[in-house]
C-alpha positions as CSV (number, residue, x, y, z in Angstrom):
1,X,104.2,169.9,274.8
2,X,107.5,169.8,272.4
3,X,109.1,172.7,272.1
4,X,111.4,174.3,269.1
5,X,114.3,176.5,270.0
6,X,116.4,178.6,267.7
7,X,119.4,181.2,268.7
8,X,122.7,182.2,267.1
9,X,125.6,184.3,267.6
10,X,127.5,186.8,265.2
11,X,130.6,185.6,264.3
12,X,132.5,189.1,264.7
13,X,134.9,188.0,267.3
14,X,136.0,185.2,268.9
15,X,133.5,183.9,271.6
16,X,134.4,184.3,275.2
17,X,133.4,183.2,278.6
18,X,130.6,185.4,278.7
19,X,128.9,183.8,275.5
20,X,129.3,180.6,276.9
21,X,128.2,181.2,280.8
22,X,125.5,183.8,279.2
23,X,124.2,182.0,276.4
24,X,126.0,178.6,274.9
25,X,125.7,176.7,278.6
26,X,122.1,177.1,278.5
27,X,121.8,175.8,274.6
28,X,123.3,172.6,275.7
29,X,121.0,172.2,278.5
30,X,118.1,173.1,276.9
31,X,119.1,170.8,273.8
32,X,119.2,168.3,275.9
33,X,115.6,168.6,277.4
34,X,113.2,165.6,277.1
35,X,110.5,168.0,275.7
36,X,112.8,169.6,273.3
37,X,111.6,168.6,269.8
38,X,114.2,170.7,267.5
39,X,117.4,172.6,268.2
40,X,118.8,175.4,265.6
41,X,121.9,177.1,266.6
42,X,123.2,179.4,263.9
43,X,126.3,181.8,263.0
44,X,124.4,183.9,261.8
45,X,126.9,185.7,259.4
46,X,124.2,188.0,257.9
47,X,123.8,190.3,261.0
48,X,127.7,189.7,261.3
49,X,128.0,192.3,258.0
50,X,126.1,195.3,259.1
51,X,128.6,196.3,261.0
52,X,132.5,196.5,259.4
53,X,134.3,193.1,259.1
54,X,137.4,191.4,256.7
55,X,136.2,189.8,254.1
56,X,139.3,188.0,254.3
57,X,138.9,186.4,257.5
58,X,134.7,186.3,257.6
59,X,135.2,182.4,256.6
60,X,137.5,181.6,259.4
61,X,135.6,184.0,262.0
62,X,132.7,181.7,260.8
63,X,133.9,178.4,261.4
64,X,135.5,179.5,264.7
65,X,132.3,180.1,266.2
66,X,130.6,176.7,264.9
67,X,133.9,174.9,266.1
68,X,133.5,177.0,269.8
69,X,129.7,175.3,269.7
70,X,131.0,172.1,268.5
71,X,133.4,171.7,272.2
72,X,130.7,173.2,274.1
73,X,128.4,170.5,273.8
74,X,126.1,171.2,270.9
75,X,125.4,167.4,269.6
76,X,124.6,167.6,265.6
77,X,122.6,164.3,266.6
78,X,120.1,166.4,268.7
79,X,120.4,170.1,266.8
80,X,120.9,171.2,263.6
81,X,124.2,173.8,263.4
82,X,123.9,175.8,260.8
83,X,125.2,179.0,258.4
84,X,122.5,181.5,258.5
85,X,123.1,182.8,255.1
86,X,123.2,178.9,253.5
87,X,119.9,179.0,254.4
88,X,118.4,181.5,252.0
89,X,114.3,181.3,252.9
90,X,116.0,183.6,256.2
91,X,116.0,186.7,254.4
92,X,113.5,185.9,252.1
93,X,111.4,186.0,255.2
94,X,112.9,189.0,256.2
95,X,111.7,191.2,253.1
96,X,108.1,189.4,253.3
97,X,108.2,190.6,257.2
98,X,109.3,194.1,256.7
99,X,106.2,194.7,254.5
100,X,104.4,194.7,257.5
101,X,106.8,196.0,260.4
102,X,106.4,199.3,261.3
103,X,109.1,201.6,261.3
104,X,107.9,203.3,264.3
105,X,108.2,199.4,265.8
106,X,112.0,199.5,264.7
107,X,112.9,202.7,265.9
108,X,111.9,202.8,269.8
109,X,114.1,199.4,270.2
110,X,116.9,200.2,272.2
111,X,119.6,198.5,270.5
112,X,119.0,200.6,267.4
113,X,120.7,203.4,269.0
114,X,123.7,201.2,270.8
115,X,124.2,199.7,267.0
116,X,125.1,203.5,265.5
117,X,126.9,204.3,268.6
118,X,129.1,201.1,268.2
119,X,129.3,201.6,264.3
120,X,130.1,205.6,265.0
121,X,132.9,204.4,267.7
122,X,134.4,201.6,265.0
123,X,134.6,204.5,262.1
124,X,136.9,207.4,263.7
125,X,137.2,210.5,262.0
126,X,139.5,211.0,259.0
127,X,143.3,211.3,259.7
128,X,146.6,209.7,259.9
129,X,147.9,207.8,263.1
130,X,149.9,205.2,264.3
131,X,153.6,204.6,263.5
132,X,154.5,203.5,259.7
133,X,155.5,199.5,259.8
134,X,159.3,198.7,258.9
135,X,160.0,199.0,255.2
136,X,156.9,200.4,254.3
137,X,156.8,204.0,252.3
138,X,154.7,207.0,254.7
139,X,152.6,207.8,251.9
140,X,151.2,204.6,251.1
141,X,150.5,203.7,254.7
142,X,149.0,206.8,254.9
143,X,146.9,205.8,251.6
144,X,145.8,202.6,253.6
145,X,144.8,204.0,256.8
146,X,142.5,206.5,254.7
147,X,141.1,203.7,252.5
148,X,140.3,201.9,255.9
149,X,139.0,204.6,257.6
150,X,136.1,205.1,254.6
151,X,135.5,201.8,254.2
152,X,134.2,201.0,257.8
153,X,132.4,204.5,257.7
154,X,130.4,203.5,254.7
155,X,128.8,201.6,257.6
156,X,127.4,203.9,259.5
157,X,123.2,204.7,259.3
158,X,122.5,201.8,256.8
159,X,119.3,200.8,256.7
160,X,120.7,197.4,257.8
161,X,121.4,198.6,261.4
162,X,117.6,199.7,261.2
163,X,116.1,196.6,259.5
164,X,118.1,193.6,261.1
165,X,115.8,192.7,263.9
166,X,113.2,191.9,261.5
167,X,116.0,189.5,260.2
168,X,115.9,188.7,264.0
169,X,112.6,188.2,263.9
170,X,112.5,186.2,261.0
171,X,115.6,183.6,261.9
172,X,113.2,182.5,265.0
173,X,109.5,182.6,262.9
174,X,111.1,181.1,260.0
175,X,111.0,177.6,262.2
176,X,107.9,178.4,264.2
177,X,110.2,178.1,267.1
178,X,108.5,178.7,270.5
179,X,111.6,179.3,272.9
180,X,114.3,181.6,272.2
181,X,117.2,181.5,274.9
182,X,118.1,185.2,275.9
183,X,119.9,187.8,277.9
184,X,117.8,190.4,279.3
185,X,119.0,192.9,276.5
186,X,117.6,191.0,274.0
187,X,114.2,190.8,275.3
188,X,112.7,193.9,273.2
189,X,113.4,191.5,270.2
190,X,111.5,188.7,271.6
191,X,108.8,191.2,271.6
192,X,108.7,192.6,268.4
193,X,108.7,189.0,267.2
194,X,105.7,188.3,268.7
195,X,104.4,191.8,267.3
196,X,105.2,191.0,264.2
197,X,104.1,187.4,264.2
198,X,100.9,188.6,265.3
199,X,100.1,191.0,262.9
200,X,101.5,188.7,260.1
201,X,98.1,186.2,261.8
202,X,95.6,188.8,261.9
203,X,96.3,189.9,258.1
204,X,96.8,186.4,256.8
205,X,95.8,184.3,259.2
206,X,97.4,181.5,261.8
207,X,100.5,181.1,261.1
208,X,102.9,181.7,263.6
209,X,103.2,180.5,267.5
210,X,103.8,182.9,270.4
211,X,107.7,183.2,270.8
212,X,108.5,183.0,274.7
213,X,112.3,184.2,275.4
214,X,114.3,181.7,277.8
215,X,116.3,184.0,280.4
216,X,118.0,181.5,282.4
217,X,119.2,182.6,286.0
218,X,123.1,183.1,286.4
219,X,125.8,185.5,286.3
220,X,126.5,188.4,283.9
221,X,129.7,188.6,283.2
222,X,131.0,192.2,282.0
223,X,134.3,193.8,281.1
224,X,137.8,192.9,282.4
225,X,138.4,196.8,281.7
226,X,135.1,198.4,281.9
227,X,133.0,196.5,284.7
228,X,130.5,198.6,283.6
229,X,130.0,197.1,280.3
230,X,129.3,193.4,279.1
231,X,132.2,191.5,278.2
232,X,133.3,192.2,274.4
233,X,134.2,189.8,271.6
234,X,137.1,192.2,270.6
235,X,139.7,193.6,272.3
236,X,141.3,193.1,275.4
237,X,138.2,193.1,277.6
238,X,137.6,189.3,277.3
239,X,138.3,186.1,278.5
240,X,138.3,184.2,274.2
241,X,137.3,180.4,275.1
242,X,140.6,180.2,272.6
243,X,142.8,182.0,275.0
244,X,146.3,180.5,276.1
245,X,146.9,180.0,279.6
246,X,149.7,182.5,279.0
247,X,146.8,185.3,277.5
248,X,144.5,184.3,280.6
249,X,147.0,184.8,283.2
250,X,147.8,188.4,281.4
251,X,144.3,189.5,281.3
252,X,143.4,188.7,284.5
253,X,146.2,190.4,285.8
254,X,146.0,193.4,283.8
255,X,142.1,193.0,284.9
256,X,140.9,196.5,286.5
257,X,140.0,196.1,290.5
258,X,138.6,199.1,292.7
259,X,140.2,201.4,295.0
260,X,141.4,199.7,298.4
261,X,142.3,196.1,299.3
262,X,139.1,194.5,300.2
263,X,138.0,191.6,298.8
264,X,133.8,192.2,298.7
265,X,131.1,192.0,296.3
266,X,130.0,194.9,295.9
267,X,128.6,196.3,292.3
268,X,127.6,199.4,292.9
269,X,131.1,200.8,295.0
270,X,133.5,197.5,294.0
271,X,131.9,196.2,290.5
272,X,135.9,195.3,289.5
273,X,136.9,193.2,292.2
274,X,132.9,192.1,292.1
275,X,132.9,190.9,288.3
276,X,136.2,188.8,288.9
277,X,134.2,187.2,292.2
278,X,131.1,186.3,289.9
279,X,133.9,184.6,287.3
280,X,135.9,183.0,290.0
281,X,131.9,182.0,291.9
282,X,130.3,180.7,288.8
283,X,133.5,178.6,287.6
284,X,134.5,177.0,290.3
285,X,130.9,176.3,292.5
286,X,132.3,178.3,295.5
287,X,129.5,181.0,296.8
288,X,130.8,184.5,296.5
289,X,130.8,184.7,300.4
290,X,132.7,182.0,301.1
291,X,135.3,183.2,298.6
292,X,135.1,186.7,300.1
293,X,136.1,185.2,303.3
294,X,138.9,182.7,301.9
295,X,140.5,185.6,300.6
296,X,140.0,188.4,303.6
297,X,143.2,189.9,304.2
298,X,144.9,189.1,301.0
299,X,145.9,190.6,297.8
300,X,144.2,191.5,294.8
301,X,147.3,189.6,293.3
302,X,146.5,186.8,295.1
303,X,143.0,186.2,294.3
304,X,143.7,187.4,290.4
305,X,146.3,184.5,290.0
306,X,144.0,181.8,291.9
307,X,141.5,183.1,290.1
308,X,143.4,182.9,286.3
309,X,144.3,179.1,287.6
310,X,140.4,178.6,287.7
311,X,139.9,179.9,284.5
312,X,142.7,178.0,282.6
313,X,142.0,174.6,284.3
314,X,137.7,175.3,283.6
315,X,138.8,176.2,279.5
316,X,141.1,172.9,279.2
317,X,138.8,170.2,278.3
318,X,136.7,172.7,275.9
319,X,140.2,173.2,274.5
320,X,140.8,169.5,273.9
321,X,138.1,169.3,272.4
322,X,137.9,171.9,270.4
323,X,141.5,171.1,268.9
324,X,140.1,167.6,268.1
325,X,137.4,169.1,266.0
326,X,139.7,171.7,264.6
327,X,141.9,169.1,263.6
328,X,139.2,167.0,261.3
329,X,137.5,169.9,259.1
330,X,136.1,166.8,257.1
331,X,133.6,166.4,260.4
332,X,132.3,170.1,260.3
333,X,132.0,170.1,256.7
334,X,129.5,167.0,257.5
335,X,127.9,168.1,259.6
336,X,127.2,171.8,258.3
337,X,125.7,169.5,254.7
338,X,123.7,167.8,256.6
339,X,122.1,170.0,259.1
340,X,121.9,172.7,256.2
341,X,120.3,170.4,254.4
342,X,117.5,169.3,257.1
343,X,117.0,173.5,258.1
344,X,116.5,174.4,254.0
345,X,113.5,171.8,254.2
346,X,111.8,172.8,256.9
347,X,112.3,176.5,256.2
348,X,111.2,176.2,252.5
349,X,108.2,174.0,253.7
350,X,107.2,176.8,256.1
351,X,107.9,179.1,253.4
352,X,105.4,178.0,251.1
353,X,102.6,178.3,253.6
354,X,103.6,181.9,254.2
355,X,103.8,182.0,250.3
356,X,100.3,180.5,250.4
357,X,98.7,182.8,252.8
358,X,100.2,186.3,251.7
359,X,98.8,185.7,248.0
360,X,102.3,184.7,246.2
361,X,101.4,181.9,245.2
């Protein structure tokens, strides 16, 4: 049995240590599968703008995240790395979907309700803050922060932040791809995927295979700040893959620990000191209790500046190679023709079945 697999990220941040222990780590092995038949990995830049961005910077934020899949491992001679918007059949499926996706379906999802909270929490409320830069006039910063401030609350309770997981949906059915590698949040999409495939087959006939999500076993990494919460792309809550040594060493100082002196997992009474054990575990092979014993008696200073040491000397080679790629835009630019290329063929082949079958043609 061959098997398809498509995933993507949003290129709204730089990717961090969580992306790749969470989600890229597993592409790479999974790409490299004897039963895998197809790899896509996408930035998929048109989920990226429901929620406020720069213009100015999209392109760049873009071609970080393929380069940050390039050093990771992703081999263009086994997958196809792609733009999600270069790809146009993706939300043509989308609309052809939604003709036949409840809204009822959309609403219960869970992420529907974190998406407005996290738009609400990126809009604040009208009003002027901050100190005025050197040499610029009070008014017209004032001006600014206002024009800002509307902009990225022109965001909030768009129908996108209702309507993207058919997008979702139609990224992975687009391909016919079978195996979609997950975290556990994500699983609800999986689901309504497979809803939605389905009632696209019962109206219109075969069409579309059952979509089985890929949660691999292994840490979650959450918050430097807020162990409560996954880590972020933004912010200072993350490890970036694109960190200095110097900005890993900080953040891992600055990292939040628990009340007392013990080193101990603990998640539930300890989940500070327990997140930077599961980093420091899953980076260098130690188990969590040998490490909690290594370290009895010691510092939280201690373990956090063993533990930055870890993470700069585990980032290094992705670094390298990163930089290499970084340094030859020529190759990306390739590669991105080429595998564009290859993903607009298949999709508009698959395209015109679904055509076919719903009457269009």
């Amino acid at each position: 049995m061959t098997t398809r697999i498509f995933s993507g990220m949003r290129p709204s941040g730089k990717l961090h240590l969580g992306n790749y222990l969470g989600a890229i780590k597993n592409w790479i092995a999974l790409q490299d599968a004897p039963d895998t038949a197809t790899c896509i990995f996408a930035a998929v830049d048109l989920h990226a703008i429901t929620t406020p961005y720069d213009p100015a910077t999209f392109q760049k934020n873009i071609n970080d995240v393929l380069l940050d899949y390039l050093a990771a491992g992703v081999d263009p001679k086994r997958s196809l790395l792609i733009r999600q918007s270069r790809v146009p059949q993706h939300a043509e499926l989308m609309w052809l979907l939604s003709t036949i996706t409840p809204v009822g379906w959309l609403e219960r999802l869970p992420n529907y309700r974190e998406k407005l909270t996290q738009v609400a929490e990126m809009t604040p409320s009208f009003g002027f803050s901050g100190s005025v830069p050197p040499g610029k006039d009070v008014m017209q910063h004032a001006r600014e922060q206002a024009s800002t401030i509307l902009d990225k609350k022109s965001y909030q309770n768009n129908l996108s932040l209702l309507a993207y997981p058919v997008l979702m949906a139609a990224d992975i059915l687009l391909y016919k791809a079978d195996l979609v590698p997950v975290g556990d949040d994500q699983l609800p999409h999986i689901e309504l995927t497979n809803e939605v495939g389905s009632k696209f087959n019962h109206l219109f006939g075969e069409t579309f295979p059952n979509v089985r999500p890929f949660v691999a076993p292994g840490a979650r990494i959450m918050s430097l700040q807020d162990p409560t919460k996954k880590m972020s792309k933004t912010g200072d809550d993350g490890i970036a893959l694109t960190d200095s040594p110097d900005e890993i060493r900080g953040k891992i100082k600055r990292a939040t620990t628990d009340s007392g002196r013990e080193i101990m997992f603990n998640e539930t009474d300890k989940p500070g000191i327990s997140n930077l054990l599961t980093i420091f575990s899953t980076l260098s092979g130690a188990a969590i209790d040998k490490l909690e014993r290594d370290y009895a008696g010691k510092s939280y200073g201690d373990f956090k500046a063993d533990l930055a040491e870890v993470v700069v000397g585990f980032l290094e080679p992705f670094q390298r190679r990163r930089a290499e790629f970084a340094a030859d835009p020529a190759t990306l630019a390739h590669i991105l023709t080429e595998s564009e290329e290859k993903a607009r063929i298949v999709a508009a082949e698959h395209l015109a079945e679904i055509h076919q079958k719903m009457g269009l043609r």
